[in-house]
C-alpha positions as CSV (number, residue, x, y, z in Angstrom):
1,X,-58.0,-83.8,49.0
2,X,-57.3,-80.6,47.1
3,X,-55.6,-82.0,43.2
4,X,-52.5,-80.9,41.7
5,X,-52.9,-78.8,38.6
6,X,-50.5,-80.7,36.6
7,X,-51.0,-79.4,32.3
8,X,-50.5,-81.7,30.1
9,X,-47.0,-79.3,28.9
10,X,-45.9,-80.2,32.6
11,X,-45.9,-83.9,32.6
12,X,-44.3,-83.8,29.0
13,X,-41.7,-81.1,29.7
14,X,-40.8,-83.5,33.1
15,X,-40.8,-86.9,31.0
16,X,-38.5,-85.8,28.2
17,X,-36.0,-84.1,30.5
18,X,-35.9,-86.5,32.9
19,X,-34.7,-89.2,29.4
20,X,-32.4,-85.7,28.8
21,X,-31.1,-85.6,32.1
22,X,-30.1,-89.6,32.0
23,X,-28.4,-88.6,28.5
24,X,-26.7,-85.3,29.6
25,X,-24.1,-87.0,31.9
26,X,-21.8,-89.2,30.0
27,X,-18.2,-89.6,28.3
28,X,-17.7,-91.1,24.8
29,X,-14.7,-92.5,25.8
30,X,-14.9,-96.4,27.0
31,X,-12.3,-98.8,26.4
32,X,-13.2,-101.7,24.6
33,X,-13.6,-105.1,26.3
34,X,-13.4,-103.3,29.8
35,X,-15.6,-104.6,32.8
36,X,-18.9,-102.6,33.2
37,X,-21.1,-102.3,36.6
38,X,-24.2,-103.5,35.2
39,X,-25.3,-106.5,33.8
40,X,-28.5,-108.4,32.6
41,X,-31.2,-108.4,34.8
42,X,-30.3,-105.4,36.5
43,X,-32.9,-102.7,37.5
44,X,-33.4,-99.6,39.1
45,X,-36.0,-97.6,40.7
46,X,-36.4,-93.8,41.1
47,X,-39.8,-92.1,42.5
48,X,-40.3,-88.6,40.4
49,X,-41.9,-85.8,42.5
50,X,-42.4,-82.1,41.4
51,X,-41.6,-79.2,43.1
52,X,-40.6,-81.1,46.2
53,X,-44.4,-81.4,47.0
54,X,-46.2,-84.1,44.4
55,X,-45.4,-87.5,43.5
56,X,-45.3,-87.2,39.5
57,X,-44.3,-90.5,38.7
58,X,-42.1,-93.8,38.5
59,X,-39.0,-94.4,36.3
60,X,-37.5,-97.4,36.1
61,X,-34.4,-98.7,33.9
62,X,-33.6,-101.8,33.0
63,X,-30.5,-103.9,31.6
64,X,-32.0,-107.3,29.4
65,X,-30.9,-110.4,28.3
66,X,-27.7,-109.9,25.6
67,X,-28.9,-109.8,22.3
68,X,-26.8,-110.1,18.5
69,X,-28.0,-107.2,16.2
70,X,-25.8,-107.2,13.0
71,X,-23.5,-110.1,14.3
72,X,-22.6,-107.9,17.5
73,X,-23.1,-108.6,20.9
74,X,-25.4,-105.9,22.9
75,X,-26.8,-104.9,25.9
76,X,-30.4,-104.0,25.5
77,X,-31.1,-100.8,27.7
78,X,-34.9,-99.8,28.6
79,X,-36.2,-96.4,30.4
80,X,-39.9,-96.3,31.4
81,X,-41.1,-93.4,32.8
82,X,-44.9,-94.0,34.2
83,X,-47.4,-91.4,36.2
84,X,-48.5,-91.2,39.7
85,X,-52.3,-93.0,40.3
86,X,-53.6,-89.5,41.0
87,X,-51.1,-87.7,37.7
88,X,-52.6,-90.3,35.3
89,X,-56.6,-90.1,36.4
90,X,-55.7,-86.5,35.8
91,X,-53.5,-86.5,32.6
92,X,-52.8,-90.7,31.3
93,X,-49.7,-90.9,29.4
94,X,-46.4,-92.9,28.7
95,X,-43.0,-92.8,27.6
96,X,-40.2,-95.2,26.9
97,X,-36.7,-95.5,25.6
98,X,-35.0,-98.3,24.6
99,X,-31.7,-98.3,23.4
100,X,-29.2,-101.0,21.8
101,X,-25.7,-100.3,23.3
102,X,-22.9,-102.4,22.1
103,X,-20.8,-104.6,24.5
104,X,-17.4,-104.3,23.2
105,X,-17.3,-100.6,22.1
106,X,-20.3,-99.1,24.8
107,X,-21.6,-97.5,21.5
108,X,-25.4,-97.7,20.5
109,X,-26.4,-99.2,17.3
110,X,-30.0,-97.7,18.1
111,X,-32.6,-96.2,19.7
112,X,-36.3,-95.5,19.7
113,X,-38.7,-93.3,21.8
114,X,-42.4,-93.6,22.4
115,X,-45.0,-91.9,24.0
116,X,-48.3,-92.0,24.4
117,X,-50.3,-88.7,25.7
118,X,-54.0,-89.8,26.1
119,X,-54.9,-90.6,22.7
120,X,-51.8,-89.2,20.6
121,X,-48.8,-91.4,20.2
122,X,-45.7,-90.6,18.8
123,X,-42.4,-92.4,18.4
124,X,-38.9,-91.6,17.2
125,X,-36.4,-93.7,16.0
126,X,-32.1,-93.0,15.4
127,X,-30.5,-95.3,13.7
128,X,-26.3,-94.7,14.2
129,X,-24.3,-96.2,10.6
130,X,-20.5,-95.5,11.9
131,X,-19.0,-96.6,8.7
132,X,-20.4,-93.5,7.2
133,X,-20.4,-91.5,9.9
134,X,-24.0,-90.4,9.7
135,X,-27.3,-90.7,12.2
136,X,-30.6,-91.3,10.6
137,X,-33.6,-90.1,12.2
138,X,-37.4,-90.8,11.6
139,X,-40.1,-88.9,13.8
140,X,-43.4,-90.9,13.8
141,X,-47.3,-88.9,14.8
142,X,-50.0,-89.2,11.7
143,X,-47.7,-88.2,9.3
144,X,-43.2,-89.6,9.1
145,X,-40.1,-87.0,8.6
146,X,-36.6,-88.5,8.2
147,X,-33.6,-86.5,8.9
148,X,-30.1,-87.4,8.4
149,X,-27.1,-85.8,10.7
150,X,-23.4,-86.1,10.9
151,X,-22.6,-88.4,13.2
152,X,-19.1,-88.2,15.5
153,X,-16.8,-91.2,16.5
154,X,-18.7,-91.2,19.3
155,X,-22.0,-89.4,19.7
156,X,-24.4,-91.6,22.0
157,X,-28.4,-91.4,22.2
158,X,-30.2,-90.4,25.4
159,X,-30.1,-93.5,27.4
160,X,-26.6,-95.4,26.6
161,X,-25.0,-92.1,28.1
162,X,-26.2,-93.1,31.7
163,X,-24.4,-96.9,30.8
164,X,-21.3,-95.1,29.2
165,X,-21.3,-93.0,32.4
166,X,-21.5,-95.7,34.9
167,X,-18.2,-97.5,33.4
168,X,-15.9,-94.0,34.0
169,X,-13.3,-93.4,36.5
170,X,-14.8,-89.9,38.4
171,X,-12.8,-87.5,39.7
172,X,-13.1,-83.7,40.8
173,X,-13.2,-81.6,37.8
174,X,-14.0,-81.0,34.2
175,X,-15.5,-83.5,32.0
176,X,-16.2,-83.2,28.1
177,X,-17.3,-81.7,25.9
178,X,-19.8,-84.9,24.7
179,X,-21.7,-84.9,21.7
180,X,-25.6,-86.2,22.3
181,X,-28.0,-87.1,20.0
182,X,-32.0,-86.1,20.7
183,X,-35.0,-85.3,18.7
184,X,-32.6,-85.1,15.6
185,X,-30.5,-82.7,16.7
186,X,-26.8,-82.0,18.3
187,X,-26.0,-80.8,21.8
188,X,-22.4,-79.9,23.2
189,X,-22.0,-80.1,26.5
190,X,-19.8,-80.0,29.5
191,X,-20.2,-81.7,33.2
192,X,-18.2,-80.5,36.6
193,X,-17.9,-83.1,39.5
194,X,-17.3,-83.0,42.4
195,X,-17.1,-85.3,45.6
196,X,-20.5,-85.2,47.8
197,X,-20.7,-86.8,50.9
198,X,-21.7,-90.0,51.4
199,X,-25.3,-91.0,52.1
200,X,-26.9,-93.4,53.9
201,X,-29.6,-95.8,51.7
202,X,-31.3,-98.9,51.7
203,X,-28.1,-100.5,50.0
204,X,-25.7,-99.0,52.9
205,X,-23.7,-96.0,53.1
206,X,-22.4,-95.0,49.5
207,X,-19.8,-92.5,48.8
208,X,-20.9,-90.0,46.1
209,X,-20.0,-87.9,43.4
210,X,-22.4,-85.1,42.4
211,X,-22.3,-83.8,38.2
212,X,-23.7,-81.1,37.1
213,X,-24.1,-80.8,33.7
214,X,-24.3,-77.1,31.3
215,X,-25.3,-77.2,27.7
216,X,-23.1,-74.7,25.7
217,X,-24.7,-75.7,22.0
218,X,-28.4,-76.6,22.2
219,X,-29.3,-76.7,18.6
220,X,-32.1,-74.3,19.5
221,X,-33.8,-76.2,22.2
222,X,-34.6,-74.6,25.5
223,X,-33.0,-76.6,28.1
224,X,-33.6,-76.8,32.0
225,X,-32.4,-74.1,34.4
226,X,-30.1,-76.2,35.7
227,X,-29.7,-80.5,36.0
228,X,-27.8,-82.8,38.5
229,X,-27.0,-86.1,39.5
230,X,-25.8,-87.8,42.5
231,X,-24.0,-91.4,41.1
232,X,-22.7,-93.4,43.9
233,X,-19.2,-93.7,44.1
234,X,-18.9,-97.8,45.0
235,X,-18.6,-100.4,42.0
236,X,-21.7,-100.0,41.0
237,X,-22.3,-96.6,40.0
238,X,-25.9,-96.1,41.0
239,X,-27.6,-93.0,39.9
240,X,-29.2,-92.0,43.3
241,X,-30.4,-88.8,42.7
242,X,-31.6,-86.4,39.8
243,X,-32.5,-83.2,39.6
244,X,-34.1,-80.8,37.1
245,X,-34.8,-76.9,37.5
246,X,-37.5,-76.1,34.7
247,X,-39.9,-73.0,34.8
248,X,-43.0,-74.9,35.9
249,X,-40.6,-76.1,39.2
250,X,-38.2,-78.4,40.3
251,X,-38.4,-82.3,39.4
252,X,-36.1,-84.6,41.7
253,X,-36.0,-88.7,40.8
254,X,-34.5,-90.2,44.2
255,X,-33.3,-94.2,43.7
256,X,-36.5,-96.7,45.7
257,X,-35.4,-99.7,44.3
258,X,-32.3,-101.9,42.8
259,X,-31.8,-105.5,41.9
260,X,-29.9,-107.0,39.4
């Protein structure tokens, strides 16, 4: 059996904006105290492929146990994103978000990345202080840069937007603009939905709305070609379906598995 030649900038470019992509999607606006469609315990399954041909790895994302951070009540949100058997022989690496997201507000208090590419790790941690409006940002390898950024009522880090996302009332048109935080910088952008139709999956038929997100101010990052999702359009809010349109190909994340 002939190998994929996956580079190491492929798996990397397809891990971080597959966590973008999760991010990219969301409204700052929640109401505080309203009912949310997750809750401890829940997770979900998505099998990554690339270019519609290779299986490039697993992502899972899961809801724990409530915790109190700072005498506030919060939903602890994790996103692992692990490669194929034949992907890590080739290339072995790692990456995971984790994210504290507040229960009454659906604001994060914090977040941290890590990855691990063969033998170099690095981590990244944001640290949101709303009284004084700022984000503070610390990038881990060998050596440590801090970075502090004005922070907006309601800017979000990568994975609470897929949470803040979930709780919104969809309907065909413009959302945004939102305000994300990543890497320690600032991205505007804007989402159009619009109704799909529904889909048949292991949970049932599922109505569908389909987003698709466009950056307008990326703070100097290159950004995919183009990104959607597919969110089911029941209580629940599952994401069913991701895509991302980068220059090394296509990466879609279809849903394999939910429980809660």
């Amino acid at each position: 059996m002939e190998r994929p030649n996956v580079s190491r900038a492929r798996f990397r470019t397809c891990g971080a904006f597959f966590l973008l992509g999760l991010g990219a999607l969301a409204s700052v606006v929640a109401a505080a105290g309203k009912p949310v469609p997750f809750r401890p315990g829940e997770r979900i399954t998505l099998n990554v492929s690339w270019s519609d041909r290779v299986s490039a790895a697993t992502l899972t994302i899961d809801v724990g146990q409530k915790q109190v951070s700072s005498g506030v009540s919060c939903f602890p949100l994790r996103a692992e994103l692990k490669p194929s058997a034949v992907i890590g022989k080739l290339y072995p690496v790692y990456y995971k978000v984790e994210s504290l997201l507040a229960e009454l507000t659906l604001l994060p208090i914090k977040s941290t990345m890590y990855s691990r590419e063969q033998s170099r790790v690095r981590q990244k941690f944001t640290r949101f202080d709303r009284g004084s409006g700022r984000i503070y940002y610390t990038y881990l390898t060998k050596t440590e840069q801090k970075k502090v950024l004005p922070a907006a009522a309601g800017v979000l880090d990568i994975l609470s937007w897929l949470y803040v996302l979930r709780t919104m009332p969809l309907q065909e048109g413009t959302i945004g603009p939102f305000l994300i935080t990543e890497n320690g910088k600032l991205f505007t952008i804007r989402c159009q939905v619009t109704r799909s139709a529904a889909v048949n999956t292991e949970l049932g038929k599922l109505p569908v709305w389909r987003l698709a997100p466009r950056v307008e101010s990326a703070g100097g990052e290159k950004m995919p070609r183009s990104m959607f999702l597919w969110i089911s359009g029941d209580e629940r809010r599952l994401p069913l379906r991701f895509e991302i349109e980068l220059p090394i190909g296509k990466f879609v994340a279809m849903m394999s598995g939910y429980s809660r």
